[in-house]
N, C-alpha and C positions, 0 to 999 in steps of 0.2 A: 384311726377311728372308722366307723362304717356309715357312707351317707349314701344316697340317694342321689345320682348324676344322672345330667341330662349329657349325655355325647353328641347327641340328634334330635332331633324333633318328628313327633308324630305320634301313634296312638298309643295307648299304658304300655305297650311292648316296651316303648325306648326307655323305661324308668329302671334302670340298676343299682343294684347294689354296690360300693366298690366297698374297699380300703384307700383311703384319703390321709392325708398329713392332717395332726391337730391344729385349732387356729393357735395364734396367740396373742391374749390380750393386750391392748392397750395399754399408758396410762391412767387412761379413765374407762378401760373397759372390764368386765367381770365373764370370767369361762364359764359356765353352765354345763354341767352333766344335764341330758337333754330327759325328761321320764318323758312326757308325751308333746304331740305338735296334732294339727288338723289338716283335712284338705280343706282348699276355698277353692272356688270357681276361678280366682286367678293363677290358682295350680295349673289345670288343667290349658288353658289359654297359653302360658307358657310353655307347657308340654309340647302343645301345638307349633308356637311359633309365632302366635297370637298377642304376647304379653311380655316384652322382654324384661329378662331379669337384670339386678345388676352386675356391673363387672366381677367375677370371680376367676379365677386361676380355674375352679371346677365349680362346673354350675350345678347347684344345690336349689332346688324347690324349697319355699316355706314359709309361712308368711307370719306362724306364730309358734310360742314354746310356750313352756313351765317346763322346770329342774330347781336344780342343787347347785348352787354356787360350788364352781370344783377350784379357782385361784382368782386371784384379787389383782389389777393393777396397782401403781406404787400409788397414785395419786385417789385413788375410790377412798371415797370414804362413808358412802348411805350402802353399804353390803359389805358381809364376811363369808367367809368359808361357811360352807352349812347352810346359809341361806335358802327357803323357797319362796324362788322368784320366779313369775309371767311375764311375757309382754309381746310387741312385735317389733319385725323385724322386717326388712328390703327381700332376702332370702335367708338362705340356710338353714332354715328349721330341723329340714328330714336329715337330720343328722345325731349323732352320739353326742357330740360337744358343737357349742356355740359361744363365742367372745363380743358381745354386747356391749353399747355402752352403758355405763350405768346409771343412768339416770331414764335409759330406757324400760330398765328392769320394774317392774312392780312386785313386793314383799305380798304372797300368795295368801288371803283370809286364810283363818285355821276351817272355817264352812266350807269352803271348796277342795275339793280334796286335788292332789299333785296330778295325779291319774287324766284327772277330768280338767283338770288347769289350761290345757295348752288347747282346749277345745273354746277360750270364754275369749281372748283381749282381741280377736282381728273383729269379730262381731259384735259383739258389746260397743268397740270403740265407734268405730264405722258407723252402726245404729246411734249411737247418742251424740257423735259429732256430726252427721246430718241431720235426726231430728229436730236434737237441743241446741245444739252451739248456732248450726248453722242456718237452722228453720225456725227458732224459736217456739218450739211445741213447751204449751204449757197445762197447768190443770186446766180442765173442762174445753180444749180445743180437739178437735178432730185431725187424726190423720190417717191415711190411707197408705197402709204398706202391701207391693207385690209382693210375691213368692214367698207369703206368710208363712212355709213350715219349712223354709230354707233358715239357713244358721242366721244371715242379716236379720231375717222375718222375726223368727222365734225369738230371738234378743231386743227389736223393735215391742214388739208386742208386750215385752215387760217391762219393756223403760217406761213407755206410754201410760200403762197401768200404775207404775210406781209414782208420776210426775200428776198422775188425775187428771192425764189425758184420756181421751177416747180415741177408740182404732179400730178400723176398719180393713180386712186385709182378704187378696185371693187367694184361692188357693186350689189347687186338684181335689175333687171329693175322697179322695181316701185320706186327704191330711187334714180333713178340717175339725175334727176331734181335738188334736195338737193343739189346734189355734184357740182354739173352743176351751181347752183345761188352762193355758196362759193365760186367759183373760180376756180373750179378742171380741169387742162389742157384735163385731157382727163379721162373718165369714162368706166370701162370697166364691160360688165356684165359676171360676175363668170359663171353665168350656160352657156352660148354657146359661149364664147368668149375665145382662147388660151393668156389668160396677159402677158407669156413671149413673146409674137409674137407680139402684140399690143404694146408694151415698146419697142421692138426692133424696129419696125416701126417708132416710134415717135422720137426713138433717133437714127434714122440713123447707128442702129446695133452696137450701143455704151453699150447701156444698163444703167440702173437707177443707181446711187452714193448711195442710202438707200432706205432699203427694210423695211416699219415698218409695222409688223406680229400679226396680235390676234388667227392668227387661227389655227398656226401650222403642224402638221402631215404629210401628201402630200404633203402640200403648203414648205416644205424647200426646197429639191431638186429643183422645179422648182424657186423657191425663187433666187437660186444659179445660175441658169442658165439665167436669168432676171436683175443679177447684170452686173454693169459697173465691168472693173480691178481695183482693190485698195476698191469694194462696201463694205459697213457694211448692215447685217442684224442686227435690234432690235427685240427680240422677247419679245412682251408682253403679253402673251395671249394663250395659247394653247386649242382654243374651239374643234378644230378637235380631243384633244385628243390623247393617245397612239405611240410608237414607232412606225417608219418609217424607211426600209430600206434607207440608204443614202450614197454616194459616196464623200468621202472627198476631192477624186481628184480633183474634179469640182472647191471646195474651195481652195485647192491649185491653180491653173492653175492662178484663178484670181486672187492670192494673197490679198483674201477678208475674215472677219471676220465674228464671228454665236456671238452675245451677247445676254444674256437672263438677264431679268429685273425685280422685280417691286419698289415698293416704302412702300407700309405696312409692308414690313420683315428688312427696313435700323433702324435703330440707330437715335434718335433722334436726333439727330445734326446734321447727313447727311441729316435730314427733312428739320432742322431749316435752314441748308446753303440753300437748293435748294427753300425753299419757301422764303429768301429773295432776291436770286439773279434773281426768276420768278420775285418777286413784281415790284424789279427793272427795268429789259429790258422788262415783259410783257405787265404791268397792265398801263403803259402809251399810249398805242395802244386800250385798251380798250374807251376812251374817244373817239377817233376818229373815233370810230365804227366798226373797221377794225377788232377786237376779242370780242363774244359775244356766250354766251351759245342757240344752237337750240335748241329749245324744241318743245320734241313730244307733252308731252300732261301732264297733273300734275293731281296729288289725292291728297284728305284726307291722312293724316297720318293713318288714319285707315283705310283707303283702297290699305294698302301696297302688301297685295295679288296680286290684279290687277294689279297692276305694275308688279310685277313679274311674273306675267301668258303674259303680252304682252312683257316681252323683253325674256323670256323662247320661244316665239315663233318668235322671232327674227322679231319680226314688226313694232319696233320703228325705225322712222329715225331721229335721236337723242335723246335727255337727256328725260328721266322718271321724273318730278321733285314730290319730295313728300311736299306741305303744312303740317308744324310741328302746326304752330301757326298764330294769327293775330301779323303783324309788329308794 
């Protein structure tokens, strides 16, 4: 099969194409002909040298799919042959086939089409299991997501809207349109706009219930001063980078909490639970149109370079999707 290997690390140069041996399933795992996968920002990091993957024989980028069930372990028994399934995954995505387990796998709404599938479960999940699970955003609470027209952003922005939460979100002024048609209460642009004073504004000097963070660095202190009393920050993301002087007082005062996050480093069980309690309360919202993957703009699989040259310059306002195969 044809996947994407890292030999090296360093800029989209090192990303190739080979010929690879196919996996093969498990007992309890299901092969996947791959139609499409997306870049995340933990692509590129690994790329780097920044994010290790996990152990492979050939390392393989990928952090999510949608396909066709191509063979069955002995022991599966929630998928068949034929099957279209999403989900994620440690790696291997940028690949032609993928052997999962299955109970990782999620049966694809007939709404979402296969194409566009493998651009919805790393941000979708990521967003609702920091908002919901782990911040408890609920109707008529505030939250405040960074990098509103990033994939996390843009799937934040309509959990929030579906749950009859309110959201607040930055963003670069050429993406706040995006934010603006998902539903986003109020858009604020990072480069000439103060968000703690723009939040404090809108909530009547209450301040946001949850702060959800990709960027880190600078942004916590004020992060802290932008919360409501009782606020949670979710940190997912640290693009800013490097330690920050910070003052705990702040967090005391509010009697508010700092949690840091992701989903590629839990234990496959903590996967299996959160990808079927998403399938549950999320994937019936998809049908109504209310949750659906934005897409910036999608390549050949072997034009994964390009993909990472445009979300390295942070141009996308939304999901990169890469075409693995024909559905």
């Amino acid at each position: 099969m044809r996947a994407v290997v890292l030999q090296e690390k360093g800029g989209p140069e090192v990303l190739r194409m080979l010929e690879v041996p196919e996996p093969e399933p498990g007992p309890e795992e299901v092969l996947v002909d791959v139609v499409s996968t997306a870049v995340n920002r933990a692509d590129l990091l690994q790329r780097m040298g920044l994010y290790p993957g996990p152990p492979m024989v050939h390392e393989i980028p990928g952090l999510e799919f949608a396909g066709r069930v191509a063979a069955v372990g002995e022991r599966v028994v929630e998928h068949a042959v034929g099957d279209l399934v999403m989900g994620i995954n440690n790696g291997g995505c940028y690949a032609e086939k993928l052997a999962i387990h299955e109970r990782l796998a999620m049966k694809v709404p007939a709404a979402l089409a296969i194409t566009d599938a493998g651009a919805f479960p790393e941000v979708f999940i990521t967003a609702w299991d920091a908002l919901v699970r782990q911040s408890g955003l609920t109707s008529g609470r505030w939250a405040l997501v960074h990098a509103g027209a990033s994939g996390v952003g843009t799937a934040a922005i309509q959990i929030a809207k579906t749950l009859g939460a309110r959201i607040a979100v930055t963003a670069s002024a050429g993406k706040h349109e995006v934010c603006r048609m998902l539903g986003a209460d109020l858009v604020i642009d990072y480069h000439t706009d103060d968000y703690v004073e723009a939040v404090k504004d809108i909530t009547d000097g209450a301040g946001v219930d949850v702060v959800l963070d990709v960027i880190g660095g600078s942004y916590l202190p004020r992060n802290v001063a932008a919360l409501a009393q009782g606020g949670r920050i979710i940190q997912v993301g640290v693009m800013a980078g490097g330690p920050v002087p910070f003052d705990v007082g702040g967090l005391l005062m509010k009697r508010a909490s700092v949690t840091g996050t992701t989903l590629r480093a839990r234990p496959i069980e903590e996967k299996i639970a959160i990808t079927r309690e998403f399938a549950t309360q999320l994937l019936p919202h998809v049908a109504s149109g209310a949750l659906a993957p934005v897409i910036d703009s999608r390549y050949p699989l072997a034009d994964v370079a390009a993909a990472h040259i445009r979300m390295g310059e942070n141009a996308n306002a939304g999901k990169l999707v890469l075409d693995v195969q024909a559905p």
